[in-house]
N, C-alpha and C positions, 0 to 999 in steps of 0.2 A: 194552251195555257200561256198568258205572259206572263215570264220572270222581269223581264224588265219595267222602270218604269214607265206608268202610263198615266192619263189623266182621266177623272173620273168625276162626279157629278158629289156634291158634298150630300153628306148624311144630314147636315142642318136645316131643319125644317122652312127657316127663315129664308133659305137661296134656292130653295123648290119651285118647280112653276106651279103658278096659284096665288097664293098671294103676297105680296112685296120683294116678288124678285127683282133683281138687277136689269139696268137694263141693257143689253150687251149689241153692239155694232158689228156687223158682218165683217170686218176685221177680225175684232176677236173671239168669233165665232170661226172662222178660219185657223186662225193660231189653235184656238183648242182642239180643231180635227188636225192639225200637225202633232198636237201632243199624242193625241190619240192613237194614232197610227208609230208616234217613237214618244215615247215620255222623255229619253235621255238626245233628243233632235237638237243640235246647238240651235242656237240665239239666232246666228250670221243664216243657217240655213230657212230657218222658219218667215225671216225677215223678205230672203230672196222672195220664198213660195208666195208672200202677202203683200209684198212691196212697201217692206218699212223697213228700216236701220234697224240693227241687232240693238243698240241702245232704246228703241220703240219698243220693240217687243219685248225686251225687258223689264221694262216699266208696264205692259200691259197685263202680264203675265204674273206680275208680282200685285197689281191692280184685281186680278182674277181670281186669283188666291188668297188674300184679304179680303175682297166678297163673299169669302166663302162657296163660289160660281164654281171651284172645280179643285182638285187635289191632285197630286204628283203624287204615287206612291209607289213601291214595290209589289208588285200583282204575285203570291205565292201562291203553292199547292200546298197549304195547311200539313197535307202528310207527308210533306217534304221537309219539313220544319219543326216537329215536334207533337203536333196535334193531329192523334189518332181518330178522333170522333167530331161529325159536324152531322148538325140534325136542322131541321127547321120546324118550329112548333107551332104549331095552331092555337090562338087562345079565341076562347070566348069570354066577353066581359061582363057584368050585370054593373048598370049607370056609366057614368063617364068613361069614356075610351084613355081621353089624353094623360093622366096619372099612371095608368097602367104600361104607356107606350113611354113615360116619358121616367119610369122607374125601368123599364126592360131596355130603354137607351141607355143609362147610366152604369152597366152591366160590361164587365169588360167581355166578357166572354157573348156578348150580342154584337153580332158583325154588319146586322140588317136589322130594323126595325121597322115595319109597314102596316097603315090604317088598312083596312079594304073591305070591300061592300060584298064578299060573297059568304062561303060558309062558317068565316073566323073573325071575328072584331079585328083581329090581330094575328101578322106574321112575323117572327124573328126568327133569323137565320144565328146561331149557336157553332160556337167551336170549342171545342174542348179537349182535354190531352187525354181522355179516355170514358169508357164506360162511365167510370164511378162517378167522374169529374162530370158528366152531364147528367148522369139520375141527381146529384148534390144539386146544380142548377136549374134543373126543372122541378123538382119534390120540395125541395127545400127553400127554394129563392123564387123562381114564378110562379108555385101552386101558393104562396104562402102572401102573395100581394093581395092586398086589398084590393077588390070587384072584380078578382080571377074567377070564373064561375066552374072552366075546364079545359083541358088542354089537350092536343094532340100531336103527336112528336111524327117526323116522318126523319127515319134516322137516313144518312146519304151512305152510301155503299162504293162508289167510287165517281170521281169527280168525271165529267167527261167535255166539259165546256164549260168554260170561266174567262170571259172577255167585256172588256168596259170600250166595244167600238163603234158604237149607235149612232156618231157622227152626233149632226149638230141640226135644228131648224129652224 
């Protein structure tokens, strides 16, 4: 588990691969597996590993992160932190997907929001500070969206691997 930061891949649909993403130069494809590996790596250092000037890379990286291409964050253990309970639930939709995905992103308690072509229109990854606080969130707020058809929770029990290090291609 990193507590430190790291860099990660943005939740915005718009910097996904697929359609209209950025287009990124094997420089800063490099920088980003430096973040990767230390999210808190200075500037001077990452510039050595790529052979730019820390002024370069900083301008890249602030370039990166205005694309939306990739985030600096603190990587926690949710139950390190205050939040007892993380589930990820399975919806199925009837008509349009993207309303349903695009109201369970606006959700602060949805950490992941993903399309997918197998048993669930839709996967969201859910955190919450307990029991009650995620039956309120799935009963109340995602059984109650418009084209939710049903749901299915798969509650997590303990965390065992949580890494953002996939590198880059």
């Amino acid at each position: 588990m990193h507590s430190d930061a790291v860099a990660s891949r943005s939740a915005d649909p718009s910097s996904s691969r697929g359609g209209g993403s950025p287009s990124i130069d094997a420089v800063s494809l490099a920088i980003i597996e430096q973040l990767q590996e230390d999210g808190r790596r200075p500037y001077a250092a990452i510039g050595k590993a790529v052979g730019l000037s820390e002024a370069a890379v900083r301008q890249r990286v602030q370039k990166l992160l205005d694309q939306g291409v990739m985030q600096i964050v603190a990587v926690t253990d949710p139950l390190t932190v205050g939040f007892r309970r993380q589930a990820m639930v399975g919806i199925d939709v009837e008509g349009d997907v993207d309303p349903v995905a695009d109201a369970l992103a606006a959700m602060p308690e949805a950490e992941y929001v993903v399309m997918t072509a197998g048993s669930h229109d839709l996967l969201v990854e859910i955190v919450c500070e307990d029991d009650d606080h995620l039956l309120e969130v799935i009963n109340k707020r995602i059984r109650a969206l418009p084209g939710v058809r049903s749901t299915e929770s798969f509650v997590y029990l303990k965390l065992k691997k949580q890494t953002y290090m996939w590198g880059t291609r």
